[in-house]
C-alpha positions as a LaTeX table, in Angstrom:
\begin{tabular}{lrrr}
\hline
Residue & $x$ (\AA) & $y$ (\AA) & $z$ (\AA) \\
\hline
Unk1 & 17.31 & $-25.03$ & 0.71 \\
Unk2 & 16.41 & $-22.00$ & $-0.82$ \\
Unk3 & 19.37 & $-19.99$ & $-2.31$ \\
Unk4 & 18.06 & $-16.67$ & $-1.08$ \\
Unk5 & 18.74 & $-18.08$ & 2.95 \\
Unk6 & 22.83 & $-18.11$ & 2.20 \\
Unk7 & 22.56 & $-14.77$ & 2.43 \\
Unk8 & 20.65 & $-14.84$ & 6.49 \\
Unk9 & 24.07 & $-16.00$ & 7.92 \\
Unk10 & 26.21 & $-12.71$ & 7.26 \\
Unk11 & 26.14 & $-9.87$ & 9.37 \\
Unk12 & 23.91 & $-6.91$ & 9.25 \\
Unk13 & 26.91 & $-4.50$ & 8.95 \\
Unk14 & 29.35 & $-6.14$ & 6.66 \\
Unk15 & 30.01 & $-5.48$ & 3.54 \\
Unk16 & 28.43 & $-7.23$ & 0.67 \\
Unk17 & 28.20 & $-5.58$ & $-2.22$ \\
Unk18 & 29.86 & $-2.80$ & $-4.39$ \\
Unk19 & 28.21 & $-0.55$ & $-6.81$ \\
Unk20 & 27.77 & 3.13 & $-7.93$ \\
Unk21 & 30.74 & 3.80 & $-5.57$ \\
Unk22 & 29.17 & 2.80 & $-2.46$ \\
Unk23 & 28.95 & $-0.09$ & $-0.22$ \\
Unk24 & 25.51 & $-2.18$ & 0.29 \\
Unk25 & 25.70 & $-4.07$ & 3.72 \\
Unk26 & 24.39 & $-7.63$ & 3.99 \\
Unk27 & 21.48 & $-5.83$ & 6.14 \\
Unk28 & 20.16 & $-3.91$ & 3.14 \\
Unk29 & 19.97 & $-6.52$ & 0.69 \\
Unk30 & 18.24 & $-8.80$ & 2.87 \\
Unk31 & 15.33 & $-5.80$ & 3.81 \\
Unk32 & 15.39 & $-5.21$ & $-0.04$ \\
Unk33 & 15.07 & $-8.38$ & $-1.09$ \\
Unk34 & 12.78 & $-9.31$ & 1.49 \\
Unk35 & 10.50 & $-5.94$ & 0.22 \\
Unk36 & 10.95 & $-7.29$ & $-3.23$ \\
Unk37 & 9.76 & $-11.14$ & $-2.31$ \\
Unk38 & 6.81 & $-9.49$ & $-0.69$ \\
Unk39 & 6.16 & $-7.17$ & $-3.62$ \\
Unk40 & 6.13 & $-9.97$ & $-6.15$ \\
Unk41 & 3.45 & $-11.63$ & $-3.41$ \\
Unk42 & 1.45 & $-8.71$ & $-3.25$ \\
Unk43 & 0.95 & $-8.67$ & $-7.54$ \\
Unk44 & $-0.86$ & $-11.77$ & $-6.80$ \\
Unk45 & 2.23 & $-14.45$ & $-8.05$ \\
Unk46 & 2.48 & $-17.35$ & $-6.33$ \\
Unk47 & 5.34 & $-20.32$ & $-5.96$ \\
Unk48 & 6.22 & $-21.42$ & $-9.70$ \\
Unk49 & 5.51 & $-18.61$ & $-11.60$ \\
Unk50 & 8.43 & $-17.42$ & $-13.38$ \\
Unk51 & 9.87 & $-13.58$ & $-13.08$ \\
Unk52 & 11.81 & $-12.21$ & $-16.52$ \\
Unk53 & 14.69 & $-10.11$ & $-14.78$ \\
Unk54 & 16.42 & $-8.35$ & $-17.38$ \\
Unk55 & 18.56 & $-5.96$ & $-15.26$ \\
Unk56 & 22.12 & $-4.81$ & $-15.72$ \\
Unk57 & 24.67 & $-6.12$ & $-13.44$ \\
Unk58 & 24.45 & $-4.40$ & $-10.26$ \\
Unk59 & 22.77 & $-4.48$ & $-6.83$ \\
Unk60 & 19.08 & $-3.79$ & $-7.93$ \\
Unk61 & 19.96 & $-7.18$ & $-10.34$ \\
Unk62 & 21.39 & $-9.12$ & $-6.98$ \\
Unk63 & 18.22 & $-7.61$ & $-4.73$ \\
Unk64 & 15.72 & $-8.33$ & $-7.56$ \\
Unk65 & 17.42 & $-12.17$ & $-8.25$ \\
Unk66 & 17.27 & $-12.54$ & $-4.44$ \\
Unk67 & 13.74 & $-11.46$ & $-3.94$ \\
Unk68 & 12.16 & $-13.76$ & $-6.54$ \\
Unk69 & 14.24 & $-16.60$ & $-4.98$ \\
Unk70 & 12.67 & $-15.51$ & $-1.68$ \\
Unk71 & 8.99 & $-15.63$ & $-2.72$ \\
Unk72 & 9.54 & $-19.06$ & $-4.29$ \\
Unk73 & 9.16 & $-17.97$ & $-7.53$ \\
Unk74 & 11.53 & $-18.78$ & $-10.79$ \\
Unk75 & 14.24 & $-16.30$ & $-12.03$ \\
Unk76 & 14.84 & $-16.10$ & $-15.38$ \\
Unk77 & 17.49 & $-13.51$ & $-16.12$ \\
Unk78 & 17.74 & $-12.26$ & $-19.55$ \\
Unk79 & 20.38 & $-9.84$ & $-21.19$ \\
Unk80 & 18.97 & $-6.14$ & $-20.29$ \\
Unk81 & 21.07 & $-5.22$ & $-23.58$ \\
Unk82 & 19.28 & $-7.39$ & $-25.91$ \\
Unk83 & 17.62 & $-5.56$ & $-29.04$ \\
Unk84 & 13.69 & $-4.96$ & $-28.31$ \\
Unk85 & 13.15 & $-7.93$ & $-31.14$ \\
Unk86 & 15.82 & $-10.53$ & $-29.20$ \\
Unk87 & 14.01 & $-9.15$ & $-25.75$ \\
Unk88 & 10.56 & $-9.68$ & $-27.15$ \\
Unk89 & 11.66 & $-13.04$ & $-28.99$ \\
Unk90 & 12.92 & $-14.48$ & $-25.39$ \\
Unk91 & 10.17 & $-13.14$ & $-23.67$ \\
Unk92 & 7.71 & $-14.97$ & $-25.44$ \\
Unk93 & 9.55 & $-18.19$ & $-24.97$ \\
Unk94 & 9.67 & $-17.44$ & $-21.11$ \\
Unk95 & 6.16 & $-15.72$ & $-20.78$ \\
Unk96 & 6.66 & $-14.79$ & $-17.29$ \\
Unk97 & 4.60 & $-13.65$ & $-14.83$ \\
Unk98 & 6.07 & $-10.55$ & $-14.07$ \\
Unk99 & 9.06 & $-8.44$ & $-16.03$ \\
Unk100 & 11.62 & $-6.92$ & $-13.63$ \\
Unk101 & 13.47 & $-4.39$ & $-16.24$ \\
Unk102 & 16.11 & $-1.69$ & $-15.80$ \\
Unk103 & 18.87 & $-0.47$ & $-17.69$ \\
Unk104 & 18.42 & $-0.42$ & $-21.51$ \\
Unk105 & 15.28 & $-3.16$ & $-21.32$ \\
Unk106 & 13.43 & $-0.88$ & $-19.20$ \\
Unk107 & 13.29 & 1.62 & $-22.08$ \\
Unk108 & 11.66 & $-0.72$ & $-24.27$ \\
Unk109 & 9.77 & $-3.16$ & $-21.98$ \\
Unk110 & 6.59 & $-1.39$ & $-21.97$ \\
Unk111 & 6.65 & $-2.09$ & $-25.72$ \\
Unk112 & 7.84 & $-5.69$ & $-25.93$ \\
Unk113 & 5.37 & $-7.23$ & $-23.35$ \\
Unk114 & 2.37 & $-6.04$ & $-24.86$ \\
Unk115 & 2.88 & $-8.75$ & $-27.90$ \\
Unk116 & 2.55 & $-11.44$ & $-24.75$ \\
Unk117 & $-0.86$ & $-13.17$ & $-23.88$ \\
Unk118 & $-1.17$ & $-12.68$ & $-21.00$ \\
Unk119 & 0.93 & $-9.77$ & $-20.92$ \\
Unk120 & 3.66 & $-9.83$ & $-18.02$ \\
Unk121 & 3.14 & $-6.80$ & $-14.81$ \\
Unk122 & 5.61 & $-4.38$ & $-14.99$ \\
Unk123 & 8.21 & $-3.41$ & $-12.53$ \\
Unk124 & 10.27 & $-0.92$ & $-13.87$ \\
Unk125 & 12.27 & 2.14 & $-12.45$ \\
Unk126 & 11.05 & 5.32 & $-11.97$ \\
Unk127 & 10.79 & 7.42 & $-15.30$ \\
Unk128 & 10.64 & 4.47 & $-17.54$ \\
Unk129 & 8.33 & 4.67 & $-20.48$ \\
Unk130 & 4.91 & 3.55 & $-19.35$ \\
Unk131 & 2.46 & 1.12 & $-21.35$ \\
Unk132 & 0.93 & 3.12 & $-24.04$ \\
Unk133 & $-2.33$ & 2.89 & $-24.98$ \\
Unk134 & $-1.32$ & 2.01 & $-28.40$ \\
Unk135 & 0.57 & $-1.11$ & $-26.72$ \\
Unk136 & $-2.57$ & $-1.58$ & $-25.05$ \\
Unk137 & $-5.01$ & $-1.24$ & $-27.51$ \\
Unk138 & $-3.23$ & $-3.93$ & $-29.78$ \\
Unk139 & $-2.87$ & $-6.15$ & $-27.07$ \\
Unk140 & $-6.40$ & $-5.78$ & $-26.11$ \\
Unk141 & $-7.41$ & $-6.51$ & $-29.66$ \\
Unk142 & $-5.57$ & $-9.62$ & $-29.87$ \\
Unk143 & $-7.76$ & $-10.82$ & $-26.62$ \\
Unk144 & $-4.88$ & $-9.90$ & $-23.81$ \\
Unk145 & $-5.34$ & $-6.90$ & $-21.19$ \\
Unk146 & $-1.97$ & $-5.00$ & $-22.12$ \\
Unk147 & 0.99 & $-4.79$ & $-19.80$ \\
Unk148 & 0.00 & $-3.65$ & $-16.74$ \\
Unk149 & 2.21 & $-1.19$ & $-14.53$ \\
Unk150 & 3.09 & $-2.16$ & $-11.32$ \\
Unk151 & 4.59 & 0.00 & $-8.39$ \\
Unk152 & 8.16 & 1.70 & $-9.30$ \\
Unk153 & 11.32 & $-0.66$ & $-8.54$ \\
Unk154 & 12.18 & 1.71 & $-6.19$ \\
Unk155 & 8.99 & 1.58 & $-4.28$ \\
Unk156 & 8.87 & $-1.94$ & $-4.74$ \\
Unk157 & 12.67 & $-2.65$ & $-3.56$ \\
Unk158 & 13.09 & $-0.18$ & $-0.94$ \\
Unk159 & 14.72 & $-1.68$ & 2.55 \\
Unk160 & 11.57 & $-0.78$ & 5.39 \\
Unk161 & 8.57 & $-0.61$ & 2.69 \\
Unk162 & 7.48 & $-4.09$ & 3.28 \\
Unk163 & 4.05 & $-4.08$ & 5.87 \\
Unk164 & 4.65 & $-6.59$ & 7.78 \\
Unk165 & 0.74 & $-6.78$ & 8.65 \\
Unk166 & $-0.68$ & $-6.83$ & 5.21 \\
Unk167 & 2.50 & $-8.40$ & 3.52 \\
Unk168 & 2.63 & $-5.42$ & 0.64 \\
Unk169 & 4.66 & $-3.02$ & $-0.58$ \\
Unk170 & 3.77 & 0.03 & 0.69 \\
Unk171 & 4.04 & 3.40 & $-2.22$ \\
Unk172 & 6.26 & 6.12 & $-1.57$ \\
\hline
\end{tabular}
């Protein structure tokens, strides 16, 4: 059984979750993490490859944790406090797929990835410092393509944005 079902048998309506002084339903998580599993799908990962989350503890952490469980992929959480060289250090160790980052690691993940061969995709929230082509540049030199940006974690985690016909995360 796949951990992400447990959630299928609450209902739509009840509460589930607590954070930023709201409630999250049992509804919304499942439509985010079901836009999240299809996100991940659509950035061309399949079953097996692992996902670095390094998000603080919050919904977006449960919805992103949720959605890699749901696309069959492997969730490694790491400490979204960890100093760039501790991030970087554990990142190289994991060398995920994909980085899901928010909180302080999203600040710096542009920056730690782009030591990884193959560099991880990005999915970071909106505003976060993008890859740099100085990131890029060294990573290119060293024979790796540089992080690549994926969509926003709000684009990429919003309940509704999954296409059902294509499977993809649709922008806005």
């Amino acid at each position: 059984m796949n951990l992400a079902r447990l959630i299928e048998a609450h209902p739509a309506g009840g509460r589930a979750l607590y954070d930023r002084g709201r409630w999250h339903s049992w509804g919304e998580v499942r439509e985010r993490a079901a836009a999240a599993a299809a996100g991940l799908g659509s950035l061309g990962l399949v079953p097996g490859d692992r996902v670095a989350i390094a998000w603080p503890t919050s919904v977006d952490f449960v919805v992103a944790y949720l959605g890699v469980l749901a696309a069959g992929l492997v969730a490694v959480p790491l400490n979204p406090n960890s100093p760039p060289a501790e991030l970087a250090r554990e990142l190289a160790v994991v060398s995920p797929a994909a980085l899901l980052a928010g909180g302080a690691a999203a600040l710096c993940a542009a920056e730690v990835s782009a030591a990884l061969s193959p560099s991880p995709v990005l999915v970071l929230p909106a505003g976060s410092p993008a890859p740099t082509s100085d990131a890029a540049a060294s990573d290119a030199a060293a024979g790796g393509a540089g992080p690549a940006a994926g969509p926003s974690w709000e684009e990429f985690s919003a309940a509704g944005s999954v296409s059902a016909a294509a499977g993809s995360v649709e922008g806005g």
